[in-house]
C-alpha positions in Angstrom: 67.1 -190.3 89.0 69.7 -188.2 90.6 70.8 -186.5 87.6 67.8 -185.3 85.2 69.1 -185.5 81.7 67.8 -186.6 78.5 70.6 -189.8 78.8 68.6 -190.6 82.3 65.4 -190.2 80.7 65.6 -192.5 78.4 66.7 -195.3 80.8 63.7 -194.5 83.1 60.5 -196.7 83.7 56.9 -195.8 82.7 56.6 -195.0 86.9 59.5 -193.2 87.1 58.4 -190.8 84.2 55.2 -190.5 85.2 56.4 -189.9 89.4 58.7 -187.0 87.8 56.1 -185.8 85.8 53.8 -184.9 89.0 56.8 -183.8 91.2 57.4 -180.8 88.3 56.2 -177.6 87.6 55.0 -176.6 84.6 58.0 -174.2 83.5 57.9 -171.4 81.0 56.1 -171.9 78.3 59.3 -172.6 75.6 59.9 -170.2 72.4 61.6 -171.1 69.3 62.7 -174.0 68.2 63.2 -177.1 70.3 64.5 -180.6 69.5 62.0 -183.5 70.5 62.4 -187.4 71.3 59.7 -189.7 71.7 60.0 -192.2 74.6 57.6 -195.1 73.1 59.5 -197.9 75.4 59.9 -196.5 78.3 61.9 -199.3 81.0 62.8 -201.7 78.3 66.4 -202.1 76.3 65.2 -201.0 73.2 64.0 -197.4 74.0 66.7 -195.8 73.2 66.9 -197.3 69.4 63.2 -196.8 69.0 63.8 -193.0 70.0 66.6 -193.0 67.8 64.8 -194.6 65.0 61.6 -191.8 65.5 63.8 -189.4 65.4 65.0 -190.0 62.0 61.7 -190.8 60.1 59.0 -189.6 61.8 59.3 -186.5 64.4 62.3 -184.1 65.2 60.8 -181.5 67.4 58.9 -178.3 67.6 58.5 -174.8 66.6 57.2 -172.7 69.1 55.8 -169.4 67.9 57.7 -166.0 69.4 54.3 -165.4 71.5 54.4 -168.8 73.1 51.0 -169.4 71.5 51.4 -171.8 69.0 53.4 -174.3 67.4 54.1 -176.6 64.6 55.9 -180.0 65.0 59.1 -180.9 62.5 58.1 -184.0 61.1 59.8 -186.6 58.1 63.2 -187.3 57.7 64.7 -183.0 57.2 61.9 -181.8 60.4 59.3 -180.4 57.7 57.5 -177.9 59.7 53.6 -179.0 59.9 50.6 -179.8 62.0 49.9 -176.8 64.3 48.9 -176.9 67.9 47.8 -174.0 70.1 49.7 -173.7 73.1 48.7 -172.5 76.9 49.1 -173.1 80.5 46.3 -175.4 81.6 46.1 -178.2 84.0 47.1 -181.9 83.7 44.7 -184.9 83.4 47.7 -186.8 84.9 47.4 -185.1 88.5 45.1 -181.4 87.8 47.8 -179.0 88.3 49.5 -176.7 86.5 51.1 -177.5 83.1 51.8 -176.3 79.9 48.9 -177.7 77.4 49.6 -178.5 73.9 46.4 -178.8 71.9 45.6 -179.9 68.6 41.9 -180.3 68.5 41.1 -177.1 66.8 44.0 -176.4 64.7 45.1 -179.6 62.9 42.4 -182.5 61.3 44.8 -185.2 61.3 45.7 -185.2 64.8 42.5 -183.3 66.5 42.5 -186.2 68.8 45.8 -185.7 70.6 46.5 -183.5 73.2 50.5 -182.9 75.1 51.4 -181.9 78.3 54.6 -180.8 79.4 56.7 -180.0 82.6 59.9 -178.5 83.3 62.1 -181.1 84.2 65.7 -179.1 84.3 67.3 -176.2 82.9 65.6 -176.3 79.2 64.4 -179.8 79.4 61.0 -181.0 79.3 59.1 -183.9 79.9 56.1 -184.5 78.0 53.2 -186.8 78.0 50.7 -187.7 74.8 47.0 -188.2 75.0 45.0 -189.4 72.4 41.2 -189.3 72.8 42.0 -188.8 76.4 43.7 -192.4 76.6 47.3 -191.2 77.7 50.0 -192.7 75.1 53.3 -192.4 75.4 55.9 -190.0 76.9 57.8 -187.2 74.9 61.0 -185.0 75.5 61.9 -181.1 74.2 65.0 -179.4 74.9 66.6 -176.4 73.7 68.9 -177.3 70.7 71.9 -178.9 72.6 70.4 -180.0 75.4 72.0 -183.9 75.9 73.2 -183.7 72.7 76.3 -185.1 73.4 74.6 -188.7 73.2 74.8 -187.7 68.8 77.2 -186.7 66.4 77.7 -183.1 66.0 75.8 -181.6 62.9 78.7 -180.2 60.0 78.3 -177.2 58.8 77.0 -176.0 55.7 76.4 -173.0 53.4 73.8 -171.7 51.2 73.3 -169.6 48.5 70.4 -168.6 46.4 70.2 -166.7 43.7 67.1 -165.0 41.6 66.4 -162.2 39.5 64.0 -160.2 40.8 60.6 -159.1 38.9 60.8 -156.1 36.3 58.9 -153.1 37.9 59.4 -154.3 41.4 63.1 -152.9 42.0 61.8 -149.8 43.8 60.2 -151.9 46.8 63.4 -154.0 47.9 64.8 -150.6 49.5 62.0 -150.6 52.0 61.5 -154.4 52.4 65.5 -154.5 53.1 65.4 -151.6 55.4 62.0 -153.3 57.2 64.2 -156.3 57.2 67.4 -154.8 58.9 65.5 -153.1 61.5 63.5 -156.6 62.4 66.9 -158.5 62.5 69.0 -155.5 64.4 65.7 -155.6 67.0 65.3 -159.4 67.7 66.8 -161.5 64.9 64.0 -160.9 62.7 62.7 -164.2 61.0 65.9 -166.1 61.8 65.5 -166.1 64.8 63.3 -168.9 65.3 64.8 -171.0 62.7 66.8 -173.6 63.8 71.1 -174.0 62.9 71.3 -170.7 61.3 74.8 -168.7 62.6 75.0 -165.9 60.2 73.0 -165.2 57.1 72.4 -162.0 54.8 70.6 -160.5 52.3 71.7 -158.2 49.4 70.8 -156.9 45.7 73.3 -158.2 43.2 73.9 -155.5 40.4 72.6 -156.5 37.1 75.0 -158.6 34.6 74.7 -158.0 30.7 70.6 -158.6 31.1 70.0 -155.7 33.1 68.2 -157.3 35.7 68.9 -156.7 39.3 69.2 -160.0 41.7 68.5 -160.8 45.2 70.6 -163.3 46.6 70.1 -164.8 50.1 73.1 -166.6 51.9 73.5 -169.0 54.8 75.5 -170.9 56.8 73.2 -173.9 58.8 74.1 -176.9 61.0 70.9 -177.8 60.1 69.7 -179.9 57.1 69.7 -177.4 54.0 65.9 -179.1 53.0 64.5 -178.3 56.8 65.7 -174.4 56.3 64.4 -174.1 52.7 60.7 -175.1 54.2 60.8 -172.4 56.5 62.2 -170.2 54.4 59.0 -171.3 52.3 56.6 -170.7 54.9 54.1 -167.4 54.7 55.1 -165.3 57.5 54.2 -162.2 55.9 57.6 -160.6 56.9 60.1 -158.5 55.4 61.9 -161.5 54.0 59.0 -163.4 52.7 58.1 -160.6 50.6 61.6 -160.1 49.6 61.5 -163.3 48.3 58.0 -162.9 46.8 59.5 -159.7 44.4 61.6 -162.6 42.9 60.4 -164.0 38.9 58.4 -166.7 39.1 58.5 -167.1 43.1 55.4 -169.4 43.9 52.9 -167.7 44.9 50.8 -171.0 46.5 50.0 -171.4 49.8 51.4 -174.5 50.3 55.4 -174.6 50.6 56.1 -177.5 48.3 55.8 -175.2 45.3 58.3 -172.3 46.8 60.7 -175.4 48.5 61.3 -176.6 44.4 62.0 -173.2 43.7 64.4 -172.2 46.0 66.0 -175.8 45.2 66.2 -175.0 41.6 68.0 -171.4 42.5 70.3 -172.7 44.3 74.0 -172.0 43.8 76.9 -174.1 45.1 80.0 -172.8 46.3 83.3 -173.4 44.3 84.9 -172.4 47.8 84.4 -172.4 51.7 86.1 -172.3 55.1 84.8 -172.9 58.3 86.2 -171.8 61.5 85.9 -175.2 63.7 83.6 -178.2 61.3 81.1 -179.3 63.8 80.7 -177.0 66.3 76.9 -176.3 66.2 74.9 -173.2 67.1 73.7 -174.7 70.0 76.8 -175.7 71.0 78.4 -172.4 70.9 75.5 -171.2 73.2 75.5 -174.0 75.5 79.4 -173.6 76.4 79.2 -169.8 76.0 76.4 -170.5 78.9 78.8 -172.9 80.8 81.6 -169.8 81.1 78.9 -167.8 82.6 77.2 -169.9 85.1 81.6 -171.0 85.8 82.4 -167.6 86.6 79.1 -167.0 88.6 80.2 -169.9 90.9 83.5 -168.7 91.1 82.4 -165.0 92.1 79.8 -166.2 94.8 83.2 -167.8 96.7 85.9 -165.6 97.8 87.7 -167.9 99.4 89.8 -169.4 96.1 93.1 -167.3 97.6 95.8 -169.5 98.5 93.7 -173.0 97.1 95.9 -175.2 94.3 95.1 -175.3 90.6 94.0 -178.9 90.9 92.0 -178.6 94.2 90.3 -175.5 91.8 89.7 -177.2 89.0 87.9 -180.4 90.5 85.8 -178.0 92.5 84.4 -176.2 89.7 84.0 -180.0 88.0 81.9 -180.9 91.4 79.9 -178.0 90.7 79.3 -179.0 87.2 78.4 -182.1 87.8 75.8 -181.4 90.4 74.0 -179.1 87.8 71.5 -180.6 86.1 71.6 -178.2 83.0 75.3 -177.9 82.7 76.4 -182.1 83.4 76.9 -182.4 79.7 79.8 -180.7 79.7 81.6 -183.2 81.6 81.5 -185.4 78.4 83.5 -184.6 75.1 81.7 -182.7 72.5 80.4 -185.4 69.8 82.2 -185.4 66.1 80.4 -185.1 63.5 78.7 -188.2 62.1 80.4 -190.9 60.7 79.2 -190.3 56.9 81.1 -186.9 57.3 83.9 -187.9 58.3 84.1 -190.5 55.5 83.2 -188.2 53.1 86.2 -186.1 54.1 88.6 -189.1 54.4 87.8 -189.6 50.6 88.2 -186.0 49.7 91.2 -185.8 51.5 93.1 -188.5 49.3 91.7 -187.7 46.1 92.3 -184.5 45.1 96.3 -184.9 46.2 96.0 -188.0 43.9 95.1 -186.0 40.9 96.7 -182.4 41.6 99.8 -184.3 39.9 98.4 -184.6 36.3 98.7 -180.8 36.7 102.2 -180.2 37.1 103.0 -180.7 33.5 101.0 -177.8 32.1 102.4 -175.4 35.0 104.9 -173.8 33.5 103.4 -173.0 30.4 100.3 -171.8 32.4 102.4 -169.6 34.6 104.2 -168.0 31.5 100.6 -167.2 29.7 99.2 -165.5 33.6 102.7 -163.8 33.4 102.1 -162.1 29.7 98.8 -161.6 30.7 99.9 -159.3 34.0 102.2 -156.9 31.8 98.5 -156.1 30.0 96.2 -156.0 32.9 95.1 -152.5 33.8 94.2 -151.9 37.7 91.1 -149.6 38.9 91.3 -146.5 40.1 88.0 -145.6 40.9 87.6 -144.3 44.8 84.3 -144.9 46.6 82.1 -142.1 47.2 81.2 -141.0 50.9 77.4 -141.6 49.8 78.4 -145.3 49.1 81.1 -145.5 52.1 78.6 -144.5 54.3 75.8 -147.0 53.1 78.8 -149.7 54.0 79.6 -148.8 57.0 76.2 -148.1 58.3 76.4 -151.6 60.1 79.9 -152.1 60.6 81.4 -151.8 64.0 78.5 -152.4 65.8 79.2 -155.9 67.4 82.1 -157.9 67.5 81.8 -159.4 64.9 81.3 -157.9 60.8 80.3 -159.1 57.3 81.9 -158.7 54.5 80.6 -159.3 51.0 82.1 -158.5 47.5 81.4 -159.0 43.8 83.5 -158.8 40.7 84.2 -159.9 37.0 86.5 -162.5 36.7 89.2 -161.6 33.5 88.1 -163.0 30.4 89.6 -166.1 28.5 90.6 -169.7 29.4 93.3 -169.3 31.1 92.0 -166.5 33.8 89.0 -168.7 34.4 91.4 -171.7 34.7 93.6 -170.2 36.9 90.7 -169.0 39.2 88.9 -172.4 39.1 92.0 -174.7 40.0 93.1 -172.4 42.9 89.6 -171.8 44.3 89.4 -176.1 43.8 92.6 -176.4 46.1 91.8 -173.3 48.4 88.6 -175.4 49.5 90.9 -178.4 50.1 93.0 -176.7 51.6 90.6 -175.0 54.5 88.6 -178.6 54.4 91.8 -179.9 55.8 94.5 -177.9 56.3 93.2 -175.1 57.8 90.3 -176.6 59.6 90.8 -176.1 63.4 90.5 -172.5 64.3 92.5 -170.5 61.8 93.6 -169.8 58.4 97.1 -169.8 57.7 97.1 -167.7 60.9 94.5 -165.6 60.4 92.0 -166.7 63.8 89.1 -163.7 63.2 87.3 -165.2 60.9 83.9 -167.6 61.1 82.9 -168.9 57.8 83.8 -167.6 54.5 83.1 -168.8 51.2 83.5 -168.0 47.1 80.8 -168.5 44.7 80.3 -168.5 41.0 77.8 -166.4 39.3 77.0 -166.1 35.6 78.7 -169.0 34.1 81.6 -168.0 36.2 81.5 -164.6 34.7 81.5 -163.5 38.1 83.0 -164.1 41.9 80.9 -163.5 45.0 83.3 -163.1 48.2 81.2 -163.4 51.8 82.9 -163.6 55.5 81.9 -163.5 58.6 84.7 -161.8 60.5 85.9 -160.4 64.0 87.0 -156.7 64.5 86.8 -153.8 61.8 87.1 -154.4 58.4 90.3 -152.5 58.5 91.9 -154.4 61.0 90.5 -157.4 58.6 92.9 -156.0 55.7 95.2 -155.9 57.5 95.3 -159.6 58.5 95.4 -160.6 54.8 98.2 -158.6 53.7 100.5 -159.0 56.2 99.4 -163.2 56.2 97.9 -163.8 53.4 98.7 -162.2 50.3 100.1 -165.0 47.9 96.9 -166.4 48.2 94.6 -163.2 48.1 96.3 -162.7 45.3 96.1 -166.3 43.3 92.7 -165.6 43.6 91.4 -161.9 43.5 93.8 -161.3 40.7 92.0 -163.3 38.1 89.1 -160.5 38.6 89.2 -157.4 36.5 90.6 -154.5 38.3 92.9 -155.8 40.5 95.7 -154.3 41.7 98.8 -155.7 39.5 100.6 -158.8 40.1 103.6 -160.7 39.5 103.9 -164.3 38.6 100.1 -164.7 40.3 101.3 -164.4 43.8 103.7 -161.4 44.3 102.3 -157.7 44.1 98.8 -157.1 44.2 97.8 -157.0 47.6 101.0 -156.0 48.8 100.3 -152.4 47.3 98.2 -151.6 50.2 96.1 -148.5 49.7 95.2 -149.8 45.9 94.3 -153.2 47.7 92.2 -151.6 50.3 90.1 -149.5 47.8 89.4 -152.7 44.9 87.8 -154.7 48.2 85.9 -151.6 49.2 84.2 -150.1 45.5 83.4 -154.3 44.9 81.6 -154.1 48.4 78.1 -154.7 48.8 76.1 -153.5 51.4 73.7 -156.4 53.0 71.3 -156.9 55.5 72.8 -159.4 57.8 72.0 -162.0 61.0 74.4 -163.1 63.3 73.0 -165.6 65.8 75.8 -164.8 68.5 77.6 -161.3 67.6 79.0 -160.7 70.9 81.1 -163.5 71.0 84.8 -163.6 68.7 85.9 -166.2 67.2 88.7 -166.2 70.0 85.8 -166.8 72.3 84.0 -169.3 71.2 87.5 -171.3 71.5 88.2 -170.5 74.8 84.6 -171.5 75.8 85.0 -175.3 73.7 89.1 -175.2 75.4 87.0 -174.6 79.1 84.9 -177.6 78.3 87.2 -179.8 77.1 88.8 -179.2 80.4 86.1 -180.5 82.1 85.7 -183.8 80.8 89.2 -185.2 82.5 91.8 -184.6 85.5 94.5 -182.2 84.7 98.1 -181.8 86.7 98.7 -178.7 88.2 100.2 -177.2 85.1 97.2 -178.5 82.8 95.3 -176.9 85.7 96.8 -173.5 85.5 96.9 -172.7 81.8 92.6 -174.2 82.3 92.4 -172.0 84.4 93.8 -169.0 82.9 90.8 -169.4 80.2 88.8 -168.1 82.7 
């Protein structure tokens, strides 16, 4: 095998496994999360469906404790996290030398028998064998999330909300579990960082509604499936978050994670909104062609000699130089779309709603005469945030590229303010799902994922964004591009600054504007998994790959080139 990739893995014999598997050292033992595919054919044309097939039903990978000590394999159809292994170097009964060993015969009674080894086989890729009862098995592969994944369709992305009161008498302990929280995720990543498809998430207290009570809501947005994250969200780590979620009411207090899975399930809140930068583009995507640019601009550096040399002659060398790099060769294919059941899914939503938004255009008028008598009676705020509660915002702002932004407000009373709010929010979404779906709303190219959420019975509307540069900079973009449609939807809350005819005014009355969003902000502890990279970047690094995967003339060549 020339080029060691998962693609050339799975087309190799039992002897050409097992002569790679001597000729390899043992690697790093891996840390987090890592995708896995059983080779149970090896040599023979149905391998790669057999993989396929294991993949889907029986075994997706494994979890690798921070410490490199343990593990836990993702097994069923969402990657369940279960049977533990501990983990250290050792040496192999292939060939005694050096490998990392994988063994289960102390930590797990169903599979005390079986015992892995693995090897580094390229950049994040290794090659594993299985023994049971010391009678060796069948071959294995783990890569970092991305890794070869080219060969599949590209995860969609999707967000997640939760929503639960939290226990009467316990409201004084979520400031220190929050703060304990924020330093762990500022530090490291916290507990997201070893769980798998999560690019941002955060956790805030909701003020109480008529009840009284306080609420902790957690949000999300994954590329991985929403069932995987709730279990480990349910596992006991005895972190910050854990116990978070442990001050909730009736949050399972059973060791097993069945019982807190069903709960998390049953406080689960969907979103009557979302947008989404680029659908498709995983996490491990974004970090594989972030890595690309890098290792680019490295080869690039380490040659001075580029004066004078042609775009084209440029470009193909840096597509030689790909291409002998084991690690970096999937880049010379197109990124994967999404899977097929997506994209059919999103067909059928595309036709349908423009098929019924005409039954609406009867009642419009009406409807924007009764919004219009109800604007001469709405009463804006004038409340002004205090510096104690501008400074509790701001405390995380500004520190990476990127920001969060989250917000909560009463929507207006009566039928036709909750209307109003539900059948814009209803073709907002369709709008982003399709409209505005490649890189930028209605010009606005800052922002990662956003979405809009009921609460109460749609008594209230939570706003959350992920978003590059300062907040006020962020304003900025939405009243000089966006204010019709800030204000067909922030103007059905209370407070808002007035309107005319739903979309003129409102925003457009700057300071007023700028202090609603900030007195109905909430301060939350938050997670980006990449927040030194802009939304701009993360472009330019999928535009630099794309480049690869064909020739380009010399003027294709030049504006390639100028990504760099």
């Amino acid at each position: 095998m020339t080029v060691v990739d998962e693609a050339a893995l799975l087309r190799a014999t039992h002897d050409e496994l097992d002569r790679l598997f001597r000729a390899s050292p043992p690697g790093e033992v891996p840390h987090g999360p890592m995708d896995g595919t059983a080779v149970l054919a090896p040599g023979t044309p149905v391998n790669r469906l057999v993989a396929s097939l294991a993949r889907s039903v029986a075994w997706r990978g494994k979890v690798f404790d921070p410490a490199g000590r343990t593990l836990a394999n993702r097994v069923g159809p969402v990657g369940v996290t279960a049977i533990k292994a501990a983990v250290a170097p050792g040496h192999s009964w292939v060939d005694g030398r050096e490998c990392v060993v994988i063994d289960y015969s102390k930590t797990s009674l169903v599979a005390r028998g079986v015992r892995d080894e693995i090897r580094l086989v390229a950049k994040d890729l290794y090659l594993g064998v299985v023994w049971l009862w010391r009678r060796r098995v069948g071959w294995f592969l783990l890569r970092r999330p991305g890794t070869g994944a080219a060969a599949r369709p590209s995860p969609h992305q999707v967000p997640l909300t939760i929503r639960a009161p939290l226990r009467q008498g316990h409201e004084g302990d979520v400031p220190g579990l929050l703060d304990e929280l924020r330093k762990g995720v500022d530090s490291d990543g916290g507990p997201f960082r070893d769980m798998a498809g999560v690019h941002f998430a955060r956790v805030f207290v909701l003020p109480p509604d008529g009840d009284g009570r306080e609420s902790l809501v957690y949000m999300a947005e994954l590329d991985t499936p929403v069932l995987a994250h709730l279990h480990d969200l349910a596992a006991a780590r005895g972190d910050a978050l854990s116990a978070l979620l442990g001050l909730c009411e009736e949050y399972p207090e059973t060791r097993t994670a069945g019982g807190r899975v069903r709960w998390l399930r049953d406080h689960e809140i969907p979103p009557a909104a979302t947008y989404v930068h680029r659908t498709g583009r995983s996490l491990a995507r974004i970090r594989d062609e972030a890595r690309l640019r890098e290792r680019i601009e490295q080869f690039l550096d380490e040659k001075p000699e580029w004066t004078g040399t042609g775009e084209v002659a440029v470009h193909r060398a840096i597509r030689d130089f790909v291409a002998q790099q084991p690690d970096l060769s999937w880049a010379l294919r197109p990124a994967a779309p999404t899977a097929v059941g997506h994209r059919l899914r999103e067909a059928a939503h595309l036709v349908a709603v423009p098929a019924v938004a005409p039954l609406l255009l009867p009642v419009v008028p009406a409807l924007a005469v009764l919004i219009r008598l109800k604007e001469l009676r709405d009463e804006p705020e004038r409340a002004t945030v205090s510096r104690a509660r501008l400074a509790e915002l701001t405390q995380q702002e500004d520190t990476r590229v990127q920001n969060p932004f989250t917000a909560t407000g009463y929507v207006k009373p009566g039928p036709v303010r909750h209307f109003t709010l539900r059948t814009v929010l209803f073709g907002l979404d369709w709008f982003n799902r399709h409209v505005y779906a490649t890189d930028n709303l209605a010009g606005v190219r800052t922002i990662h994922f956003a979405r809009w959420v009921y609460l109460d019975g749609g008594r209230r509307l939570v706003f959350a964004s992920n978003y590059d540069g300062s907040l006020e900079s962020y304003m900025d973009d939405f009243i000089d591009k966006l204010s019709p449609g800030l204000n067909a939807v922030f103007s059905n809350g209370v407070g808002y600054p007035r309107t005319r005819w739903l979309l003129w005014g409102g925003a457009r009355d700057e300071q007023a504007f700028k202090s609603y969003l900030r007195a109905h902000q909430l301060p939350a502890v938050w997670y980006s998994a990449y927040g030194d990279l802009s939304a701009r970047n993360i472009d330019d690094n999928s535009a630099l790959r794309d480049g690869l995967t064909r020739d380009l003339d010399a003027e294709a060549a030049r504006s390639w080139l100028a990504l760099l």
